[in-house]
C-alpha positions in Angstrom: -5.6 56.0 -49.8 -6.5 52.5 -51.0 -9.8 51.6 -52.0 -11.6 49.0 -49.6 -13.9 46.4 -50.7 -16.7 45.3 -49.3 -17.8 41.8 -48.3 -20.1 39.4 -46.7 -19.4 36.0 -46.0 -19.2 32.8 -43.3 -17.7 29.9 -43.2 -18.6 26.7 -41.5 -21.9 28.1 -40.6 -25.0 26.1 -39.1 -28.5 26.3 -41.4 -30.3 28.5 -38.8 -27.1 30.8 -39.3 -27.5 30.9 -42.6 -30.8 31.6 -43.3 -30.9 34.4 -40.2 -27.7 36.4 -42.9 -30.2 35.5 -45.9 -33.4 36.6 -43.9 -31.3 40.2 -42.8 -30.2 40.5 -46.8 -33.2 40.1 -48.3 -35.8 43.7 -47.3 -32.5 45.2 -48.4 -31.8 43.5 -51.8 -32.3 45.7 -54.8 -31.7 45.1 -58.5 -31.0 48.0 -60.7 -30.8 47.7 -64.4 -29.6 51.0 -66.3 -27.7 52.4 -68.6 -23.7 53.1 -68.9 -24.8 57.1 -68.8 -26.2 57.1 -65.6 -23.2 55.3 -63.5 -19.6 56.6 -62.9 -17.1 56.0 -60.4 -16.1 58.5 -57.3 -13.7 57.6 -54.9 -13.7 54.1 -55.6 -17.3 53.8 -55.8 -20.1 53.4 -58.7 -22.9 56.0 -58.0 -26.0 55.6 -60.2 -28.5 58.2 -61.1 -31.9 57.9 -61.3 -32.7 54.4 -60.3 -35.7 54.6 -58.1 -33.3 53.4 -55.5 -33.4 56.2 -52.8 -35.7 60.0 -52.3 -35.2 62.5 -50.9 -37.7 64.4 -49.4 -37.7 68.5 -49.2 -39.6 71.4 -48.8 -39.4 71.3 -53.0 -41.3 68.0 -53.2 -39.9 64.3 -53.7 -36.5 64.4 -55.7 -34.7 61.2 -56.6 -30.9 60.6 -54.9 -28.0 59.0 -56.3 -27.0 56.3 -55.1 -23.8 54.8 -53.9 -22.4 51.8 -53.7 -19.1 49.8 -52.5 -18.2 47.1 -54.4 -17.5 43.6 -53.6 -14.7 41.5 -55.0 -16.8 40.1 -57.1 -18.5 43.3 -58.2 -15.1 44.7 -59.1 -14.1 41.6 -61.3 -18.0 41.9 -63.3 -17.4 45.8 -63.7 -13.7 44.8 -65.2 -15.0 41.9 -67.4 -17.8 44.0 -68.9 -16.2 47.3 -69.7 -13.1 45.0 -70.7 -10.6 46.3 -68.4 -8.2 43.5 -67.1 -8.9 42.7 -63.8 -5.7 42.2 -62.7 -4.7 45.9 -63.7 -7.7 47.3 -62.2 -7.0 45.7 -58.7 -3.3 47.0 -58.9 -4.7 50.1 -59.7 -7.1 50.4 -56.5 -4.5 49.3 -54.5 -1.6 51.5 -55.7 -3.0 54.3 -57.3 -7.4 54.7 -56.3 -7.3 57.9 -58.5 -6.7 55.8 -61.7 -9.3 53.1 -61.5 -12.0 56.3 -60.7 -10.3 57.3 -64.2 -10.6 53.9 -66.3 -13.6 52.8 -64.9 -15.3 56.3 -66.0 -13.5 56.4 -69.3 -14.7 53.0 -70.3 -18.6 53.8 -68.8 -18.5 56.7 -71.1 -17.4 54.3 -74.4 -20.2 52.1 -73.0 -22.8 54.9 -73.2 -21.8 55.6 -76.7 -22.9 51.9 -77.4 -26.0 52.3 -75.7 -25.3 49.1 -73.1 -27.3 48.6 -70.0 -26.1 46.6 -66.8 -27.8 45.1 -64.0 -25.9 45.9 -60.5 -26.9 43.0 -57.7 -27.2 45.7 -54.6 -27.7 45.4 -50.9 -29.2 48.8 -49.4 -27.5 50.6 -46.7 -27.2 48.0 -43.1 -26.8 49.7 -39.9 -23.8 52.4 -39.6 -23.2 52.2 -43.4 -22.8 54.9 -45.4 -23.2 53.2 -48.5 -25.2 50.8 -50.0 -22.7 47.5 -51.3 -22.7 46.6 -54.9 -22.6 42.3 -54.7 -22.3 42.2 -58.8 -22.2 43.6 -62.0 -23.9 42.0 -65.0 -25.4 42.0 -68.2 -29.4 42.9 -68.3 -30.3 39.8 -69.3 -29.2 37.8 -66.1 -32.3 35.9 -64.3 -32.2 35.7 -60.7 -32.5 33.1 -58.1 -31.9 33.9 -54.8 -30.1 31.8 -52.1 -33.0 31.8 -49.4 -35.8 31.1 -52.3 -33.3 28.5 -53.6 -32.8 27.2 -50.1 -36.1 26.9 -49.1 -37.0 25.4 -52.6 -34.7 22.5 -52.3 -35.6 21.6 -48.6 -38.8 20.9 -49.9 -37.7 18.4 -52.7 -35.9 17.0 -50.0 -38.5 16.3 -47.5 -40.7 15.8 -50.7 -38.2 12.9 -51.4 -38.8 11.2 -48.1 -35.5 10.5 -47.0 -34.3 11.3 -43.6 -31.2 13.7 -43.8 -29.3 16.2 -41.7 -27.5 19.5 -43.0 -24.0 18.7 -42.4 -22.3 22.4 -42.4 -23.0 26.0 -44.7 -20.8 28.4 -46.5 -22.0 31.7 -47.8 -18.9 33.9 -49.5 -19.9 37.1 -51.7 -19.7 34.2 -55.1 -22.0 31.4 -53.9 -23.6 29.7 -51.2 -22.8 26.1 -49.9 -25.4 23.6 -48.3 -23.9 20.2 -47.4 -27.0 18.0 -47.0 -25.8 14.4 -45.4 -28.2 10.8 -45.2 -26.7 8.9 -42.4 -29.4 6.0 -43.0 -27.9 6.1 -46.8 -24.4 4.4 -46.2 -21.9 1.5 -47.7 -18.7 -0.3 -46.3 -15.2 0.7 -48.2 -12.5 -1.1 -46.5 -10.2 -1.7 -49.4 -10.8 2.1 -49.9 -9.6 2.9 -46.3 -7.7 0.4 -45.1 -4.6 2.1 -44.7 -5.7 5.3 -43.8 -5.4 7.6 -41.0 -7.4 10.9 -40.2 -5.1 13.2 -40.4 -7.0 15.2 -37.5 -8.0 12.5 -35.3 -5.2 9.8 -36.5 -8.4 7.2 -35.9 -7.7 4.3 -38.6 -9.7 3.7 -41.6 -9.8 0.3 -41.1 -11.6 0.3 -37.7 -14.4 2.7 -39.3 -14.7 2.2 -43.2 -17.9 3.8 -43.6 -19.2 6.0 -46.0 -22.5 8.0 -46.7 -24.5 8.9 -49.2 -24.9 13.4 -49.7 -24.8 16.1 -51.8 -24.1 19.9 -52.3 -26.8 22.5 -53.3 -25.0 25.6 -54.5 -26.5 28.7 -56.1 -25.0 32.0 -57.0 -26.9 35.2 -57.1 -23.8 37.4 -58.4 -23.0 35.4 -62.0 -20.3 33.1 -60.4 -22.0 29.7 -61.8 -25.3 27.8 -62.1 -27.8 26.5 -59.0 -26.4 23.1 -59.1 -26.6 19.9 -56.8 -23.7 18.0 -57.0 -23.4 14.1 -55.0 -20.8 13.6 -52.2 -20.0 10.6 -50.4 -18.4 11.6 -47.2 -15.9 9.6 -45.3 -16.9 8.6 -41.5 -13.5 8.7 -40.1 -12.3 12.3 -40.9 -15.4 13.6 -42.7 -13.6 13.8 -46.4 -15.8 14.8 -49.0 -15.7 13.0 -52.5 -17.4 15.3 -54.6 -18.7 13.3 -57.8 -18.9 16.1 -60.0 -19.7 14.4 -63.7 -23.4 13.7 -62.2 -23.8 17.4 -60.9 -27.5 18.9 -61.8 -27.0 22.5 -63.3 -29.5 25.6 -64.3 -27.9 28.3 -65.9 -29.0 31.7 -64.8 -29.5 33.4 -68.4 -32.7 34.6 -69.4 -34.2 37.6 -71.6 -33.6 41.2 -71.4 -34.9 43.3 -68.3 -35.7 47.0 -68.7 -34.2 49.6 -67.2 -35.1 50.5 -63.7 -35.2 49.2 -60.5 -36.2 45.2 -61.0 -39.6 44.2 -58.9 -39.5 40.3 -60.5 -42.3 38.4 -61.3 -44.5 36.3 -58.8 -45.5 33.7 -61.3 -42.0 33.8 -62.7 -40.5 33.1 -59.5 -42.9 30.5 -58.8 -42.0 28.4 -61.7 -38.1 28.8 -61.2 -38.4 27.7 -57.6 -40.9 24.4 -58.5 -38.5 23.7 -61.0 -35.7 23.3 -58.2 -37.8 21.6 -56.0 -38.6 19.0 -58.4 -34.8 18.7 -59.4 -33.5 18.8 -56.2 -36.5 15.9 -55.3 -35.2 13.5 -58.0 -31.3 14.6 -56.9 -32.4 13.1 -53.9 -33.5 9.9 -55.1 -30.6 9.4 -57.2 -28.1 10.6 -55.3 -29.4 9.2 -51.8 -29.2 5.6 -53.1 -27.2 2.7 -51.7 -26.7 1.1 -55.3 -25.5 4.7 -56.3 -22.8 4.8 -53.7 -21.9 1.3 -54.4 -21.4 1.9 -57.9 -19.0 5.3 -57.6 -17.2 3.4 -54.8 -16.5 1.0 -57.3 -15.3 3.5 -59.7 -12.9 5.2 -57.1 -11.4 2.0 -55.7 -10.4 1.2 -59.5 -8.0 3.5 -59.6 -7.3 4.2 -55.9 -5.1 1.7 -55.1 -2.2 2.7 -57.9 0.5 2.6 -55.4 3.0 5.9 -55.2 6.4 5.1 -54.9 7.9 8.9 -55.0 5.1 10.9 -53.0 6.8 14.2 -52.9 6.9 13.9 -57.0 3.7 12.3 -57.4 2.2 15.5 -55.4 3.8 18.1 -56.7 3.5 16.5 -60.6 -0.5 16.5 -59.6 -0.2 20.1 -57.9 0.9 21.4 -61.0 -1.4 20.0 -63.4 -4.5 21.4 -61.3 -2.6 24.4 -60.8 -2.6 24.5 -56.8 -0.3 27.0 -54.9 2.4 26.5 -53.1 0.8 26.7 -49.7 -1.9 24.6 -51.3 1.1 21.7 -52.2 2.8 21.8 -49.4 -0.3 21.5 -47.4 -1.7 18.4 -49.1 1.9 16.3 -49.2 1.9 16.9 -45.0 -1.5 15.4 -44.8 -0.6 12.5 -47.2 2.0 11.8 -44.5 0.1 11.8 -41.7 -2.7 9.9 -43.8 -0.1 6.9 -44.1 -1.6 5.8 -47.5 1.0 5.5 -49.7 -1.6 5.0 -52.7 -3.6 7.5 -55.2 -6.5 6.5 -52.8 -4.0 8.9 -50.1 -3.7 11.5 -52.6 -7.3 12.3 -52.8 -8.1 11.9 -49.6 -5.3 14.4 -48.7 -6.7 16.9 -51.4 -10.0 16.4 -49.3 -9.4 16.9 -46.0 -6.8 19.8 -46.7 -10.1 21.3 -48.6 -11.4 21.3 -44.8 -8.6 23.5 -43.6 -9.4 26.4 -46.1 -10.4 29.5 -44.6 -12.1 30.5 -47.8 -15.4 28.7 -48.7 -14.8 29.7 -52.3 -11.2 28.1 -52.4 -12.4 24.9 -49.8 -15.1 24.4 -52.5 -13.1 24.2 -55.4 -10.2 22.1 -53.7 -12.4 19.5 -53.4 -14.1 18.9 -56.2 -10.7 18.2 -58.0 -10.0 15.4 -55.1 -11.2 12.6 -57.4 -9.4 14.1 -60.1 -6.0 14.4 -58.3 -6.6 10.8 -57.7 -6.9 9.7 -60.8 -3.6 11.7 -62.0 -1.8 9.8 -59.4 -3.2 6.6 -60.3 -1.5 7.7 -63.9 2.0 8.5 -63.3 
């Protein structure tokens, strides 16, 4: 029988969707920080003993349960990374034989417990009809958390605190990060040189009739160790709703901070308060950078320098560019049939192919990552 993961994600979501998955999540969040003695794995699950996490109630008095958990994808790859089993090998083995990654998984927690290590597991208590509670991560005890509705609701502020007038342009939440696309339609500039030539490859609406652009950006936080809160600027493209993610001017805070002790985690109120200020008052002056006409003037600039490099061989140019940012096949093929359809034969055509491909992705976490190379692949393709 092979092991199933759990997950919880959505793609394309609207904010009041997003915040009614965050609201449901949060009552049933729980942080447990313990030792490597008190988990092991059963049936392709961890269950910890003697968290504080669940009771049982008899005739005997109040008795603590063990809990467990399914794990996540992500989960899974934090539980390989810190008991140092390679991922890869532990995914085959849950998929082609379950009984050996109950086997390396326990083996390694019991080397752990010789070395006295203690892990923080990111949990979601039991929904409706579960049997289990989910595992969402596995990390070291020193990770600090900051949750995606506290983060949410934190940056909203700095952005009505800013005083510009914005809308939320679309959501993503996947089991690594969350994605809020925040848009200024009052913030916007003219590139015709940019987008003369092109077409949307959805609509097939020209460039040149519509060349505007607007100023935006993308708040992104992770509560399972995949990355920073950051808020990264993005222009987005009127015609087909491309997004040029400026990634050298993203705003980042690490999630590290000290060591936790054992036990169920209830965090601090003054602690939280200062994290959450501290992303208000970032995501404030993100705004007023970012959300700035002589800002988008200036990286348009910087794009146009190099977007016009004309390609003479676009099949080579793409696939020289797919393999240097190491995109699959599917990925490749993908972006060269958009380039077509886009009709601009220039590194300009490339990236904007990159970026509306990106829109096509089923997975956030894959969409997300496509295109914030877009600038990049441009820039390869202006080089060759």
């Amino acid at each position: 029988m092979t092991i199933s993961l759990a997950k919880t994600s959505t793609r394309n979501a609207s904010l009041r969707e997003i915040v009614d998955i965050l609201r449901e999540q949060q009552p049933r969040k729980a942080d447990i920080i313990t030792p490597a003695q008190n988990i092991r794995a059963e049936g392709g699950r961890l269950i910890v003993d003697g968290s504080d996490y669940e009771y049982d109630i008899t005739p005997d008095g109040v008795t603590r349960k063990a809990t467990e958990l399914r794990l996540t994808g992500v989960a899974e790859a934090g539980l390989a990374e810190k008991l140092g089993i390679p991922v890869g090998y532990l995914r085959k083995t849950r998929v082609e034989a379950p009984e050996l990654w109950d086997q390396n998984v326990n083996g390694w927690l019991n080397h752990e417990s010789r070395e006295a290590k203690s892990y923080m597991i990111r949990t979601l208590r039991p929904g409706q009809g579960e049997d289990a509670g989910t595992a969402r991560a596995f990390l070291s005890a020193s990770y600090r958390i900051i949750d995606n509705l506290d983060i949410l609701t934190a940056a909203l502020r700095g952005v009505y605190d800013a005083g510009v007038q914005v809308r939320l342009d679309s959501c993503d939440l996947t089991d690594q990060r969350m994605y809020v696309r925040v848009v200024a339609d009052e913030v916007r500039a003219y590139a015709p040189e940019l987008l003369r030539n092109y077409r949307s490859p959805f609509t097939g609406a020209g460039g040149a009739d519509n060349p505007t652009v607007f100023a935006g950006f993308e708040i992104s936080n992770s509560e399972t160790g995949c990355g920073a809160f950051s808020i990264v600027p993005r222009l987005v493209v009127q015609v087909c709703d491309n997004g040029m993610t400026i990634t050298k001017d993203a705003m980042k805070s690490v999630h590290i901070g000290g060591r936790q002790a054992d036990g169920v985690i209830q965090w601090s109120g003054t602690t939280q308060d200062r994290t959450l200020d501290l992303v208000t008052s970032q995501t404030a002056d993100a705004v007023r950078t970012f959300l700035d006409r002589d800002y988008i003037l200036r990286q348009l600039r910087d794009i146009e320098e190099k977007a016009g490099a004309q390609i003479t061989d676009p099949e080579k140019a793409i696939t020289t560019v797919s393999q240097r940012l190491r995109f699959s096949e599917a990925v490749r093929a993908d972006i060269f049939a958009h380039f077509i359809r886009g009709a601009d034969l220039s590194a300009g055509g490339v990236m904007h192919a990159v970026t509306s491909v990106a829109q096509t992705l089923p997975d956030a976490d894959e969409a997300h990552e496509l295109e914030s190379l877009g600038i990049r692949a441009m820039e390869l393709a202006a080089s060759l």
